[in-house]
N, C-alpha and C positions, 0 to 999 in steps of 0.2 A: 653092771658095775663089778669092777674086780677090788679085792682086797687083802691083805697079806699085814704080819706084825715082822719085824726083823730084831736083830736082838746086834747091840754094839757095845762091844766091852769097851771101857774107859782105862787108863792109868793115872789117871787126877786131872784136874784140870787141864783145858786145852781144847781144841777146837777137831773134831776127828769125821771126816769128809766119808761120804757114802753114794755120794752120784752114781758112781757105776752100780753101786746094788740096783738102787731105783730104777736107770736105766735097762736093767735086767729083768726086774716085775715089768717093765712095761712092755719089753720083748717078748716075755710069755704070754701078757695077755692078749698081743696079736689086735690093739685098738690101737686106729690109727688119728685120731684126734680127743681130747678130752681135755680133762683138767686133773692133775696127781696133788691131792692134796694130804700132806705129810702130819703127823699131828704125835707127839712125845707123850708118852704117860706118867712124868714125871715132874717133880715140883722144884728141885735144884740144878736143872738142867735147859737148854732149849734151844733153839734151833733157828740156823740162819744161814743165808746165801751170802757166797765172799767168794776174793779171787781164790782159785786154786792153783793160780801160778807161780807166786811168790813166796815163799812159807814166811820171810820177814813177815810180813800182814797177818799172819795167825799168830807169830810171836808177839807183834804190836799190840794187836786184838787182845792178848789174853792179860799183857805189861797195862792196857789202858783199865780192862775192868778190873784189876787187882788192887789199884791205885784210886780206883772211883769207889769201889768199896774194900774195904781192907778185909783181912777176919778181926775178929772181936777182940783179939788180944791186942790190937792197936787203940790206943788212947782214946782217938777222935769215933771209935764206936763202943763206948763205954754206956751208952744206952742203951743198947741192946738186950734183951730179957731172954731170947728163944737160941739157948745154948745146947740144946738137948744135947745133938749128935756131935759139938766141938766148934773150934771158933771157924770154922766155914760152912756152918749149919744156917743161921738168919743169913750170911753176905751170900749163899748159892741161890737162896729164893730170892734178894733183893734183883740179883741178876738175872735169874729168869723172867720177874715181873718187868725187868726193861728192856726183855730183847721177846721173843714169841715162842709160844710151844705150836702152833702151828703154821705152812705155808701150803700155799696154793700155784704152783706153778704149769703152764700151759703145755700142751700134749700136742706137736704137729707131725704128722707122719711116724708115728710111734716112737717119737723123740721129744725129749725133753727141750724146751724153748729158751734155754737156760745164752747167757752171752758166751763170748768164747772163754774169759778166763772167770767164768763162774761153777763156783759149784755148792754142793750142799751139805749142811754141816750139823753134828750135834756141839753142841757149844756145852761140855762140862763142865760147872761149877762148882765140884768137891775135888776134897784131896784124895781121896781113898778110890779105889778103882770100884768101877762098878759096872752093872752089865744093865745097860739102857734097852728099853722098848721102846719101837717107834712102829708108828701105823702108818703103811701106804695103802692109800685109796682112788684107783681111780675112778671118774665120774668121765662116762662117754658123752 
């Protein structure tokens, strides 16, 4: 089993692709089938596979979940109580709990199984830039 942490700086929300890093751990680790499974150490943030050919689809992606949860200073979430860090504090964890902090994607020939216009993403949910950890693991 190999395993590696990468570090991905953010500028606010948005969808910020790292396939080729991945691609790269699994280069060095010289294993030619397994399973690379990705896993975010973070509670405002999360992770998920989308096209990477269209950039519309990440702007869509990011116009849909802004609108499914607002920040707090919009009306219709005026019940919200966990304001700590600002009104994108409660809507970044609502979003992480509907999309996944981890995946599991398959390893053939020391390549990622990924479709052609797929790739893999940290899905940011704050405004403020921040510098995300993620864990690649693979399992031979």
């Amino acid at each position: 089993m190999s395993q590696t942490m990468i570090s991905i700086s953010t500028s606010g929300q948005g969808l910020y692709e790292f396939t080729d890093t991945a691609q790269d751990f699994l280069r060095r680790t010289q294993v030619g089938e397994g399973l690379l499974t990705v896993f975010v150490r973070h509670t405002s943030c999360s992770l998920i596979i989308q096209e990477n050919a269209d950039p519309d689809v990440r702007r869509d992606l990011k116009t849909f979940f802004s609108r499914l949860v607002p920040p707090t200073t919009d009306p219709q979430m005026r019940w919200v109580t966990h304001t700590t860090e600002g009104p994108d504090d409660m809507p970044a964890h609502i979003k992480a709990a509907l999309t996944a902090t981890s995946l599991g994607v398959p390893v053939q020939d020391g390549r990622l199984m990924l479709g052609t216009w797929q790739g893999i993403y940290l899905f940011e949910h704050r405004d403020q830039p921040h510098v995300r950890q993620v864990v690649l693991h693979l399992s031979p």
